[in-house]
HTML snippet that shows the backbone in 3Dmol.js (N, CA, C, O; Angstrom):
<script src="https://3Dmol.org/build/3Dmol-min.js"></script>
<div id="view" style="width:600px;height:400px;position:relative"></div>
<script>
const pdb = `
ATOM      1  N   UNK A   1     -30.830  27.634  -3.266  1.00  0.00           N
ATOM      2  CA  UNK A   1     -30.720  26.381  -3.978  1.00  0.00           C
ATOM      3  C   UNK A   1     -30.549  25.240  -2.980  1.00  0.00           C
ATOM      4  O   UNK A   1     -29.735  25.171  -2.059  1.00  0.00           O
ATOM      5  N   UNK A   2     -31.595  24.249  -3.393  1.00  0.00           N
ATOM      6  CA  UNK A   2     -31.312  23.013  -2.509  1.00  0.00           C
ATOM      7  C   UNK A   2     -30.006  21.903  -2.262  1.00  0.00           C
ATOM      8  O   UNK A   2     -29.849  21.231  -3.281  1.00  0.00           O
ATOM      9  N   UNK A   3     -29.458  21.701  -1.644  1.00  0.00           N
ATOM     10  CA  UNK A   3     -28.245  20.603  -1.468  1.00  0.00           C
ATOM     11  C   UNK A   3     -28.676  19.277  -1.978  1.00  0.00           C
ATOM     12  O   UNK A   3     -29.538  18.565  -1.462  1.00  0.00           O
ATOM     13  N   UNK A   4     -27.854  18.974  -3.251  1.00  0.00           N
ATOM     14  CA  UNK A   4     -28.166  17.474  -3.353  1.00  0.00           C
ATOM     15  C   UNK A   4     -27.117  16.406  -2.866  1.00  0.00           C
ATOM     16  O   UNK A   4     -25.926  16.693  -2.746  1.00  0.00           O
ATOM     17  N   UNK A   5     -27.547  15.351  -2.635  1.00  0.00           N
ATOM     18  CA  UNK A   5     -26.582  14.169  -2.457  1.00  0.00           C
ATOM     19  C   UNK A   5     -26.652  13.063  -3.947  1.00  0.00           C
ATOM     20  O   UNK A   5     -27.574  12.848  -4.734  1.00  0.00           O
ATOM     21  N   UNK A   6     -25.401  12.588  -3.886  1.00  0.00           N
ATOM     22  CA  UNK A   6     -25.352  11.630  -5.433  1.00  0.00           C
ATOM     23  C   UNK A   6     -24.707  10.571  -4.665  1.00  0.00           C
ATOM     24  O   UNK A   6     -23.958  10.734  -3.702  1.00  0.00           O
ATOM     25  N   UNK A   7     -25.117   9.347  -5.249  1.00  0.00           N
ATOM     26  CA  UNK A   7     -24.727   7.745  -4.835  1.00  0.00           C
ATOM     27  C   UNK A   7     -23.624   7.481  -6.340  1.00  0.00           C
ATOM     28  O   UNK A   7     -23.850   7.790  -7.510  1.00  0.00           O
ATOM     29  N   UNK A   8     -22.615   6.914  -5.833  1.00  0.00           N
ATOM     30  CA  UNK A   8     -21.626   6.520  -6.474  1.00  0.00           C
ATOM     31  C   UNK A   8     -21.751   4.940  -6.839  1.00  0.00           C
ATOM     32  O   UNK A   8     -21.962   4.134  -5.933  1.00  0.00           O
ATOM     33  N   UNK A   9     -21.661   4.659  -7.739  1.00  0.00           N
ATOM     34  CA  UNK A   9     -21.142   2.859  -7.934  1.00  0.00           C
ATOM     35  C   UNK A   9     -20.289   2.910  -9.426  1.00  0.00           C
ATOM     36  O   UNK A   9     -19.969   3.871 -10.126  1.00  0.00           O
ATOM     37  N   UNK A  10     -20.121   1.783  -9.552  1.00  0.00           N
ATOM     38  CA  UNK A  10     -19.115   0.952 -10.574  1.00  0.00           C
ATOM     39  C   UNK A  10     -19.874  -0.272 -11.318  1.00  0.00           C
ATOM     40  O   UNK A  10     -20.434  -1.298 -10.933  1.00  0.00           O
ATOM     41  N   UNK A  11     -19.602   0.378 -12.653  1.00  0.00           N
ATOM     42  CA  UNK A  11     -20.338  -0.438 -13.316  1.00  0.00           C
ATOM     43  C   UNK A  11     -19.054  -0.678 -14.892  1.00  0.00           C
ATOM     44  O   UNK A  11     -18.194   0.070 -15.357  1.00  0.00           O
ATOM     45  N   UNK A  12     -19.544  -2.126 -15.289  1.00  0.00           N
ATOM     46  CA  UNK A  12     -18.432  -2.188 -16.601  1.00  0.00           C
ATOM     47  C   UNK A  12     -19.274  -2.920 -17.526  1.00  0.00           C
ATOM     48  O   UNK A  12     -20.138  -3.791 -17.429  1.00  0.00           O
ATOM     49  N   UNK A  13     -18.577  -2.089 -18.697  1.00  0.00           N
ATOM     50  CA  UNK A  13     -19.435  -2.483 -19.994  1.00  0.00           C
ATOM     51  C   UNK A  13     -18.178  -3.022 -20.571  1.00  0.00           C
ATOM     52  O   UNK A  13     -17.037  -2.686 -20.254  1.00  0.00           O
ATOM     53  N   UNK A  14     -18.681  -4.272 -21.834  1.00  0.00           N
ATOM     54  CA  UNK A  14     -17.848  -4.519 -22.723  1.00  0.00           C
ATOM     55  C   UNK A  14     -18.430  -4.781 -24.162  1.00  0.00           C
ATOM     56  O   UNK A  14     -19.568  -5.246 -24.215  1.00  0.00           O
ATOM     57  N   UNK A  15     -17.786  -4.537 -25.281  1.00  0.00           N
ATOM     58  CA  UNK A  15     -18.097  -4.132 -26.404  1.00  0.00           C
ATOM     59  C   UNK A  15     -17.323  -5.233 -27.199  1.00  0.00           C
ATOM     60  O   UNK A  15     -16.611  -5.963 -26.509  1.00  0.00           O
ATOM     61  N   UNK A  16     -17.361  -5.519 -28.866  1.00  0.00           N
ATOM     62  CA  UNK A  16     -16.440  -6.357 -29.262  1.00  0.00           C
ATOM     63  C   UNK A  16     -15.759  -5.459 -30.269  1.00  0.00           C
ATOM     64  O   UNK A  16     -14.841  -5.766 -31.029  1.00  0.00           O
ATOM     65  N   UNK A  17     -16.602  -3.853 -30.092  1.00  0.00           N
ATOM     66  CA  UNK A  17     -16.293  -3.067 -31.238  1.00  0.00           C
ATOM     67  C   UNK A  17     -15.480  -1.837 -30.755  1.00  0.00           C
ATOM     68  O   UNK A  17     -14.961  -1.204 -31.674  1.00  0.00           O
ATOM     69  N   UNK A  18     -15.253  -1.352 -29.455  1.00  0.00           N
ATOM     70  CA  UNK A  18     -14.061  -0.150 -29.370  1.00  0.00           C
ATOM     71  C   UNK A  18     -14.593  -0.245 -27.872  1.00  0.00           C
ATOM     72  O   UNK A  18     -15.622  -0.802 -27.490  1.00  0.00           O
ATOM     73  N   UNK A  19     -13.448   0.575 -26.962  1.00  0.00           N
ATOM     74  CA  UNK A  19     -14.044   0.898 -25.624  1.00  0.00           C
ATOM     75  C   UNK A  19     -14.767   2.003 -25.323  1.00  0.00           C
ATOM     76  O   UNK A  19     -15.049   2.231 -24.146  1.00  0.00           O
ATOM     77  N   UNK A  20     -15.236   2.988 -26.506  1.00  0.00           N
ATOM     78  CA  UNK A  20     -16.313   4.089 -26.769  1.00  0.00           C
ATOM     79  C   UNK A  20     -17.646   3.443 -26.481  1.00  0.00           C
ATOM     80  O   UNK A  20     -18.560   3.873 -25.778  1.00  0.00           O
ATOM     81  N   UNK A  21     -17.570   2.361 -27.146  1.00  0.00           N
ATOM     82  CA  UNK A  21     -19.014   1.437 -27.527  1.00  0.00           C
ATOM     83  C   UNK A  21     -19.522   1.007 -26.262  1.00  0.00           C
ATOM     84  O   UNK A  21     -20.659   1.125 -25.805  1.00  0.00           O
ATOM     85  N   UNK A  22     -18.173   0.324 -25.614  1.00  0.00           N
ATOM     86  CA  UNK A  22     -18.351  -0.678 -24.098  1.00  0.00           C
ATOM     87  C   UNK A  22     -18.882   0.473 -23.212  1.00  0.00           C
ATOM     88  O   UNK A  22     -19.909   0.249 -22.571  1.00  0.00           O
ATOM     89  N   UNK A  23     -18.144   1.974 -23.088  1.00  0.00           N
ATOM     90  CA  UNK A  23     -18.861   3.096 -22.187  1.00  0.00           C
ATOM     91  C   UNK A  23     -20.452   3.404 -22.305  1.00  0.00           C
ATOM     92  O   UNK A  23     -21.300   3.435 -21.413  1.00  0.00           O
ATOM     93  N   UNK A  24     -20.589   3.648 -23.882  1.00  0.00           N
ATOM     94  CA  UNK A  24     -21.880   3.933 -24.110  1.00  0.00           C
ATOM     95  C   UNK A  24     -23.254   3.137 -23.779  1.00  0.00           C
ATOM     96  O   UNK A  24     -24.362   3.460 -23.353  1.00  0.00           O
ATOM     97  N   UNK A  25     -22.442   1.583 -24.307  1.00  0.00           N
ATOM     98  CA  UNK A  25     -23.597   0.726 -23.803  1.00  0.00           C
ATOM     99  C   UNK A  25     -23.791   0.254 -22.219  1.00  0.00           C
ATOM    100  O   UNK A  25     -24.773  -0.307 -21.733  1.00  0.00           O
ATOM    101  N   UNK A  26     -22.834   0.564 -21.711  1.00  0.00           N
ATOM    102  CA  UNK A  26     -22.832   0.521 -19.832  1.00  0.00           C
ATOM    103  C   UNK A  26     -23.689   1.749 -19.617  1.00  0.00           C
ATOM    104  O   UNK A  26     -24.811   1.573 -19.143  1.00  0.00           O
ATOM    105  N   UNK A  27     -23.335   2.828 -19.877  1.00  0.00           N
ATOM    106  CA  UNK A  27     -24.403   3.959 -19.778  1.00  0.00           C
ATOM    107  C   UNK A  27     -25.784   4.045 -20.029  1.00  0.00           C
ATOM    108  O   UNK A  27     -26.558   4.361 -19.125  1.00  0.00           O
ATOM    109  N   UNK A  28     -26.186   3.782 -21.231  1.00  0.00           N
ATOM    110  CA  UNK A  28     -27.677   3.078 -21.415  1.00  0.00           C
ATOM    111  C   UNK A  28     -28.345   2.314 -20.909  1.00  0.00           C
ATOM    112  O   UNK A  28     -29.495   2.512 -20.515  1.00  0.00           O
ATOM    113  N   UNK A  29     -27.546   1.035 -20.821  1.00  0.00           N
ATOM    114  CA  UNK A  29     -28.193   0.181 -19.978  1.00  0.00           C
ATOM    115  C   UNK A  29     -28.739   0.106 -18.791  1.00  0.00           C
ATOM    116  O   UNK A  29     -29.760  -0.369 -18.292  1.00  0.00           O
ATOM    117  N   UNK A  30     -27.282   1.023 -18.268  1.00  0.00           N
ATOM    118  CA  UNK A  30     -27.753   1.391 -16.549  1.00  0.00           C
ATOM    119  C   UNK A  30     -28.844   2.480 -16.390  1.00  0.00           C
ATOM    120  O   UNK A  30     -29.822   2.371 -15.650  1.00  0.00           O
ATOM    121  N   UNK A  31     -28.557   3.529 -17.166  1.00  0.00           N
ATOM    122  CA  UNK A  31     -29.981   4.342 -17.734  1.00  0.00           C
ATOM    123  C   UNK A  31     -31.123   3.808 -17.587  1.00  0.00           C
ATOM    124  O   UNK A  31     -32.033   4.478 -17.098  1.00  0.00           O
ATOM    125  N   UNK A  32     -31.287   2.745 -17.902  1.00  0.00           N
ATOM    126  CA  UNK A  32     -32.515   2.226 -18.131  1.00  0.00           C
ATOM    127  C   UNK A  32     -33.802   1.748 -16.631  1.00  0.00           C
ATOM    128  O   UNK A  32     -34.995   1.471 -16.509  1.00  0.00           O
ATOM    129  N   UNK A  33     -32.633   1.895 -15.807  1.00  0.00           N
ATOM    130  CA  UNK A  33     -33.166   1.251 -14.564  1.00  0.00           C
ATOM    131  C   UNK A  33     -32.571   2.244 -12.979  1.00  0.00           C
ATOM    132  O   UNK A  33     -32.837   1.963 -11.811  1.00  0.00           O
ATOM    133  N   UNK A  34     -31.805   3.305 -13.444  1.00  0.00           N
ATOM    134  CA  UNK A  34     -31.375   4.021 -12.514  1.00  0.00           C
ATOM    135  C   UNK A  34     -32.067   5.611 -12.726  1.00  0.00           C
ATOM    136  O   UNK A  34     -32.412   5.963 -13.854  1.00  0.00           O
ATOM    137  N   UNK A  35     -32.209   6.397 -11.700  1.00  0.00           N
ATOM    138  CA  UNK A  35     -33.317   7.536 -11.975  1.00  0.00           C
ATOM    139  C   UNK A  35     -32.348   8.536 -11.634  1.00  0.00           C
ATOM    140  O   UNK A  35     -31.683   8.619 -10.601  1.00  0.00           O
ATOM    141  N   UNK A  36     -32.359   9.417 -12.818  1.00  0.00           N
ATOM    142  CA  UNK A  36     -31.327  10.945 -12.406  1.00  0.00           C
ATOM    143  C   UNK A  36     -29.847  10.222 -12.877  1.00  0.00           C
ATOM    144  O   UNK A  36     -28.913  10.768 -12.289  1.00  0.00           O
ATOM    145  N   UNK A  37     -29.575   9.537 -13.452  1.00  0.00           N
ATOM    146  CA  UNK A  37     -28.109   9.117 -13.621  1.00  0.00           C
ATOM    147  C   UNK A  37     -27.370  10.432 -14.205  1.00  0.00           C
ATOM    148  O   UNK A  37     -27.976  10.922 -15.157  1.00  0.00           O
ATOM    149  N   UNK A  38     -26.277  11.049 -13.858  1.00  0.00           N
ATOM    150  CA  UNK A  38     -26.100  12.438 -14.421  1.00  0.00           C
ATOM    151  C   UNK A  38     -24.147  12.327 -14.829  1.00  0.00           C
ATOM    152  O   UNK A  38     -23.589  13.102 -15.606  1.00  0.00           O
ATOM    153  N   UNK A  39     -23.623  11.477 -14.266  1.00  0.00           N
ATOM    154  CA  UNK A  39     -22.170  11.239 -14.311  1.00  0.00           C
ATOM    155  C   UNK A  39     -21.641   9.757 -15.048  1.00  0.00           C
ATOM    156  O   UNK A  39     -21.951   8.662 -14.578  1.00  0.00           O
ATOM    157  N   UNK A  40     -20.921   9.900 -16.094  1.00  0.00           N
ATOM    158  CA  UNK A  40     -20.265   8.626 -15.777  1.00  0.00           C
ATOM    159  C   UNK A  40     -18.733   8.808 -16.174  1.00  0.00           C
ATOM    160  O   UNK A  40     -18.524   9.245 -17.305  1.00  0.00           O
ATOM    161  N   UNK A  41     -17.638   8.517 -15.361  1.00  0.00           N
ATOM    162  CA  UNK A  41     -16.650   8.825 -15.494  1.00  0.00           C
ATOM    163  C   UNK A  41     -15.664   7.108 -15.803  1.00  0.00           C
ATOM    164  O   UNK A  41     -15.971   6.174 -15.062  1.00  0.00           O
ATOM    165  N   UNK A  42     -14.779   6.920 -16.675  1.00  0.00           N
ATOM    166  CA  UNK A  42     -13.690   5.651 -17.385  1.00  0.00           C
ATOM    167  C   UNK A  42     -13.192   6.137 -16.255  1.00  0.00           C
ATOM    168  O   UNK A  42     -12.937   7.284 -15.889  1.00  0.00           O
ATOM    169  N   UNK A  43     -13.052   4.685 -15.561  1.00  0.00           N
ATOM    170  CA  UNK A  43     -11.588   4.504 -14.548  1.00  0.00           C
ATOM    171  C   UNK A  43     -10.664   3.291 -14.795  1.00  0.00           C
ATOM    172  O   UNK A  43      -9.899   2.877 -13.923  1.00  0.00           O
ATOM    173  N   UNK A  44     -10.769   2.744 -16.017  1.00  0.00           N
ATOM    174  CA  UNK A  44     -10.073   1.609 -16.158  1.00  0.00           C
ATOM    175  C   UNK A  44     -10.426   1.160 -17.704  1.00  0.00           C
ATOM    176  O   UNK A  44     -11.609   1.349 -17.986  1.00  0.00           O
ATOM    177  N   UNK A  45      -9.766   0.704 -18.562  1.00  0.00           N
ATOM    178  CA  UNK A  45      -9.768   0.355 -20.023  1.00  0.00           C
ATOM    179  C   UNK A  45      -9.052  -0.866 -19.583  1.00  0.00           C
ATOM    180  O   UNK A  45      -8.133  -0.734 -18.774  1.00  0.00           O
ATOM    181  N   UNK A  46      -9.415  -2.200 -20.085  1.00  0.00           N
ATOM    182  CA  UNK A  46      -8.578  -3.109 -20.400  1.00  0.00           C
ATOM    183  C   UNK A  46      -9.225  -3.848 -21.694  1.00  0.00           C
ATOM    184  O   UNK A  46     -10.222  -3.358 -22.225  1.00  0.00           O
ATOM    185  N   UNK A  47      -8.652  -5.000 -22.170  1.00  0.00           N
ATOM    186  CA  UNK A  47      -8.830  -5.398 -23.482  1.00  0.00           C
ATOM    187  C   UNK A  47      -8.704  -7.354 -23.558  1.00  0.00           C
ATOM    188  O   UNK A  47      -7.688  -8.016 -23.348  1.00  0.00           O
ATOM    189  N   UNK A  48      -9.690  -7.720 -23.817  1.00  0.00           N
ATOM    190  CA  UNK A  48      -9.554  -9.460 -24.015  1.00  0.00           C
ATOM    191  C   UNK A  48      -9.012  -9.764 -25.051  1.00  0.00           C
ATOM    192  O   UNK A  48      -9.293  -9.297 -26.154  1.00  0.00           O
ATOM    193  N   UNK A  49      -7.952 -10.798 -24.750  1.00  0.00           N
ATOM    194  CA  UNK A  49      -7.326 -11.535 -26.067  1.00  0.00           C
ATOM    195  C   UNK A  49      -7.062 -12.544 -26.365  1.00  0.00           C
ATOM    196  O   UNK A  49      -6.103 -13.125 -25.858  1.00  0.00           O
ATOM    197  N   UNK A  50      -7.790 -13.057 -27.241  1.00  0.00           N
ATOM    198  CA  UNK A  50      -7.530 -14.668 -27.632  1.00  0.00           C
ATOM    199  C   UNK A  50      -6.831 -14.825 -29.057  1.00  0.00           C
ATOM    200  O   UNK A  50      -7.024 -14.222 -30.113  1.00  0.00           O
ATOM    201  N   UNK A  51      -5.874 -15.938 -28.685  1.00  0.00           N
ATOM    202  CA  UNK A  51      -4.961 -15.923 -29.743  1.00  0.00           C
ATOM    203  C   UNK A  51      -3.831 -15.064 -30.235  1.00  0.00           C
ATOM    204  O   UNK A  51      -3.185 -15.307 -31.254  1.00  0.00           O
ATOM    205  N   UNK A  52      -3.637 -14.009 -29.409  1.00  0.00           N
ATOM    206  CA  UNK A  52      -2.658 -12.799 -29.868  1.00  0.00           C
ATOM    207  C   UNK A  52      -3.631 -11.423 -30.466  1.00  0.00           C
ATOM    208  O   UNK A  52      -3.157 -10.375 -30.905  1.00  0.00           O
ATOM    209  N   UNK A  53      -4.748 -11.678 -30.372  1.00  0.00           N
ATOM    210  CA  UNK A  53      -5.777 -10.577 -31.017  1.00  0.00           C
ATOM    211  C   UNK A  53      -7.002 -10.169 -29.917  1.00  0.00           C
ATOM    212  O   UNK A  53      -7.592 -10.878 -29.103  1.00  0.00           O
ATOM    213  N   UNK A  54      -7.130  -8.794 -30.221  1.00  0.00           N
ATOM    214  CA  UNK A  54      -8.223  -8.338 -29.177  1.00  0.00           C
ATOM    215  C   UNK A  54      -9.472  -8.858 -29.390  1.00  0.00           C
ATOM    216  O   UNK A  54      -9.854  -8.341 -30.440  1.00  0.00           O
ATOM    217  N   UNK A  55     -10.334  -9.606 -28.967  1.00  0.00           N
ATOM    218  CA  UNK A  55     -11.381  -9.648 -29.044  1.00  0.00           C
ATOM    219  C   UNK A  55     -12.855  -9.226 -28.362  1.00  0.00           C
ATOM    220  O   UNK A  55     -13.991  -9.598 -28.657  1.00  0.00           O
ATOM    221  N   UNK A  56     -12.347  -8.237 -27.262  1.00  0.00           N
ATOM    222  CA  UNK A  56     -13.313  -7.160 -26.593  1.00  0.00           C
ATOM    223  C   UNK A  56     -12.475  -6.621 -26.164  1.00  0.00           C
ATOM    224  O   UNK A  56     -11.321  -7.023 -26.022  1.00  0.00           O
ATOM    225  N   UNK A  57     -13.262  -4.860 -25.675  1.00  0.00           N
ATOM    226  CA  UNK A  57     -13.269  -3.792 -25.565  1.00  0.00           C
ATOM    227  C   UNK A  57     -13.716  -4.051 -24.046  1.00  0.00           C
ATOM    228  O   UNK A  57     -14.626  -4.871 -23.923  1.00  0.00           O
ATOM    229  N   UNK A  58     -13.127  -3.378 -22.674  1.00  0.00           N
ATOM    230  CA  UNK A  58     -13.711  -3.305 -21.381  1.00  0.00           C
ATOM    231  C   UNK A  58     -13.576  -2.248 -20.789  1.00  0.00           C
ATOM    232  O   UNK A  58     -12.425  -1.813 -20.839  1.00  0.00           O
ATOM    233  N   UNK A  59     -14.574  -1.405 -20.019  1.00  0.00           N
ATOM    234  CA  UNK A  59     -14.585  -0.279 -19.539  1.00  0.00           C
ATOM    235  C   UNK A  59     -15.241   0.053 -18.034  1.00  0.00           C
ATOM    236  O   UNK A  59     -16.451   0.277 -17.982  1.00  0.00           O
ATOM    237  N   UNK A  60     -14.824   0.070 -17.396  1.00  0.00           N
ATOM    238  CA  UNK A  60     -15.023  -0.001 -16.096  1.00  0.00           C
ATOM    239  C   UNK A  60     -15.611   1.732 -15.559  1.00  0.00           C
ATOM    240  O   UNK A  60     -14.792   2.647 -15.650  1.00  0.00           O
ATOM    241  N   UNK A  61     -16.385   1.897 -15.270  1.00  0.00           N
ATOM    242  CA  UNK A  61     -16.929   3.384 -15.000  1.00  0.00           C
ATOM    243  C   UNK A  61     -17.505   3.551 -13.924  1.00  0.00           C
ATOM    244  O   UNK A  61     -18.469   2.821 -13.695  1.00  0.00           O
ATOM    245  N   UNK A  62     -17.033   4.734 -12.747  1.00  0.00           N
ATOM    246  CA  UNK A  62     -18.050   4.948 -11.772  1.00  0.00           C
ATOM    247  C   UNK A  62     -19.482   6.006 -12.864  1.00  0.00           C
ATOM    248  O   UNK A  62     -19.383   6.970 -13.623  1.00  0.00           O
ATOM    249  N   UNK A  63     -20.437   5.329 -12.482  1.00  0.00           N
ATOM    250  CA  UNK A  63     -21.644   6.540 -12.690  1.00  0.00           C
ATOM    251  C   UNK A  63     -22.201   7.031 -11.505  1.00  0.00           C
ATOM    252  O   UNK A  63     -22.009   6.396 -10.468  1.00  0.00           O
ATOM    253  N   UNK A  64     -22.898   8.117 -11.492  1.00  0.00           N
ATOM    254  CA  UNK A  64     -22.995   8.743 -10.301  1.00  0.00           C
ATOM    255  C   UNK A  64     -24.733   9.217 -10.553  1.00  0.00           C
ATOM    256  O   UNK A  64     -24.945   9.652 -11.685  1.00  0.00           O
ATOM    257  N   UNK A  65     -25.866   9.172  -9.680  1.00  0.00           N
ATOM    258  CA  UNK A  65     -27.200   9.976  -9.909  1.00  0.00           C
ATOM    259  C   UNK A  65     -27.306  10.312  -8.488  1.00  0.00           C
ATOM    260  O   UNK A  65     -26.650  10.131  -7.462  1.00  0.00           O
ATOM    261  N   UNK A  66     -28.360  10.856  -8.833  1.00  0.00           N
ATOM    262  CA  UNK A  66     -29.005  11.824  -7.495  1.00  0.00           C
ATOM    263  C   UNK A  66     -29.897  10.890  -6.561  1.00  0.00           C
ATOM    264  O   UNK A  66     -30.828  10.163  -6.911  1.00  0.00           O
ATOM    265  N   UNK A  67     -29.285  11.129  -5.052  1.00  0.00           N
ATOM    266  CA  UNK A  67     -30.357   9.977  -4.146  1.00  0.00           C
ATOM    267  C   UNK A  67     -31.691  11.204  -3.752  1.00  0.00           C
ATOM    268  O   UNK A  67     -31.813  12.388  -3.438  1.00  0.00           O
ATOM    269  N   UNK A  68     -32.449  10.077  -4.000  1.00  0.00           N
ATOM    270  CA  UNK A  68     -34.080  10.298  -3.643  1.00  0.00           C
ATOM    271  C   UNK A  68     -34.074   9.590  -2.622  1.00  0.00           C
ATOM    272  O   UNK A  68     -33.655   8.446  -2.446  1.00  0.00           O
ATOM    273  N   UNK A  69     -34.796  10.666  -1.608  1.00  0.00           N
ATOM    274  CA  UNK A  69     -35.105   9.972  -0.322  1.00  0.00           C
ATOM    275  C   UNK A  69     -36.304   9.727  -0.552  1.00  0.00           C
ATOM    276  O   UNK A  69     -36.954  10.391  -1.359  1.00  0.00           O
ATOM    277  N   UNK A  70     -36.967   8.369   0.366  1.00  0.00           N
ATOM    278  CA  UNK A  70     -38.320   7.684  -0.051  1.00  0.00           C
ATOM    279  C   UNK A  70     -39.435   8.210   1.011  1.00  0.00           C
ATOM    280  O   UNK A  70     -40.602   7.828   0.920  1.00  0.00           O
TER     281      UNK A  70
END
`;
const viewer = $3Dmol.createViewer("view");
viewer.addModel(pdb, "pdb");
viewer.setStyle({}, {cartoon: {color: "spectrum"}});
viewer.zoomTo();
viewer.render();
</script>
C-alpha cells in the first residue's frame, strides 16, 4: 500500500440556524473547490449575539485532503 500525505487547514462556517448547519455548510462549500477532502474535525464553537440573543451559529474546523503532487 502506497503512503499518503494530507494538507491540513482551517476553515469556519457560520449558520443562523445551529452549529450542525455552520459545519455542514463549511464542508460543502470547501468541497466544492478542494480535491480528496476526506476529514473535517470542530475545534471551536462560538456564538454571535445581538441584543442578549444568539443570532449565529460559528464553527471553526480543521479539514484535511490528500496532497497531489503535480
Amino acid at each position: 500500500m502506497a503512503e499518503s500525505v494530507y494538507v491540513v487547514n482551517e476553515i469556519v462556517g457560520t449558520s443562523t440556524k445551529s452549529w450542525e448547519d455552520a459545519a455542514k455548510e463549511a464542508i460543502e462549500t470547501a468541497a466544492k473547490s478542494v480535491k480528496d477532502l476526506r476529514i473535517g474535525e470542530v475545534v471551536k464553537q462560538d456564538v454571535t449575539v445581538e441584543n442578549g440573543k444568539v443570532v449565529a451559529y460559528r464553527v471553526r474546523l480543521n479539514i484535511s485532503f490528500k496532497y497531489h503532487a503535480e
